[in-house]
N, C-alpha and C positions, 0 to 999 in steps of 0.2 A: 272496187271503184265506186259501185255506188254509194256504199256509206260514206266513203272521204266525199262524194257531192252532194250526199246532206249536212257533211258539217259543213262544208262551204257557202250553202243554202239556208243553213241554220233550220235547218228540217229537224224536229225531235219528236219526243212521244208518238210512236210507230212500230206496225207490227214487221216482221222478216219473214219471207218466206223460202224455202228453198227444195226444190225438188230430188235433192238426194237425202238420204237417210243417214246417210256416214257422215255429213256433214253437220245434220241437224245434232248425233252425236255427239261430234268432237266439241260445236261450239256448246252444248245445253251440260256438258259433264262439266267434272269441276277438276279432273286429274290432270297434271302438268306431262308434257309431251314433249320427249328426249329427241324428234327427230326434227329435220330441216320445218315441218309442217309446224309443230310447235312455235314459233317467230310469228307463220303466220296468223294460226290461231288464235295465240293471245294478245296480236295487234287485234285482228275481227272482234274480243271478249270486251276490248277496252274501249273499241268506237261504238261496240253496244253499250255498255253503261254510261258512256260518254252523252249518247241522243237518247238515253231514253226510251230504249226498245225495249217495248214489254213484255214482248215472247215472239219466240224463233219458231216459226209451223213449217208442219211438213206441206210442201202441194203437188198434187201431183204435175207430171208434164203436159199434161194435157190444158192445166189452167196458166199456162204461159204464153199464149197465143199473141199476147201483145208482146211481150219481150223479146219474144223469136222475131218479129215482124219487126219491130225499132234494130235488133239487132240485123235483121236481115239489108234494111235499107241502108245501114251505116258500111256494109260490105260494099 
């Protein structure tokens, strides 16, 4: 959801971060993906090249304290 709110923003050239490691996997490989998850993956591969995302970092959960809090108030 976020990247669809930077193309709507027209937010580009930016870094991803993401706190799992499977994830940062699926999206940094380059192997095509036979299950339900593949659809979603290579929509996520293509609104990265799309904005101009320079690289996908791992972070830990601990440096998400704003997103848990924006997520928390949206609850």
């Amino acid at each position: 959801m976020g990247l669809l709110k930077a193309t709507e923003l027209e937010i580009s050239d930016f870094l991803e971060a993401s706190d799992s490691q499977e994830v940062l996997a699926l999206l940094k490989g380059d192997g095509e993906l036979w299950s339900n998850l593949g659809n979603i993956v290579d929509d996520i591969r293509r609104l990265l090249v799309q904005l101009c995302v320079s690289d996908v970092l791992f972070q830990l959960r601990l440096g998400n304290r704003v997103a848990h809090s924006l997520a928390q108030f949206g609850l």
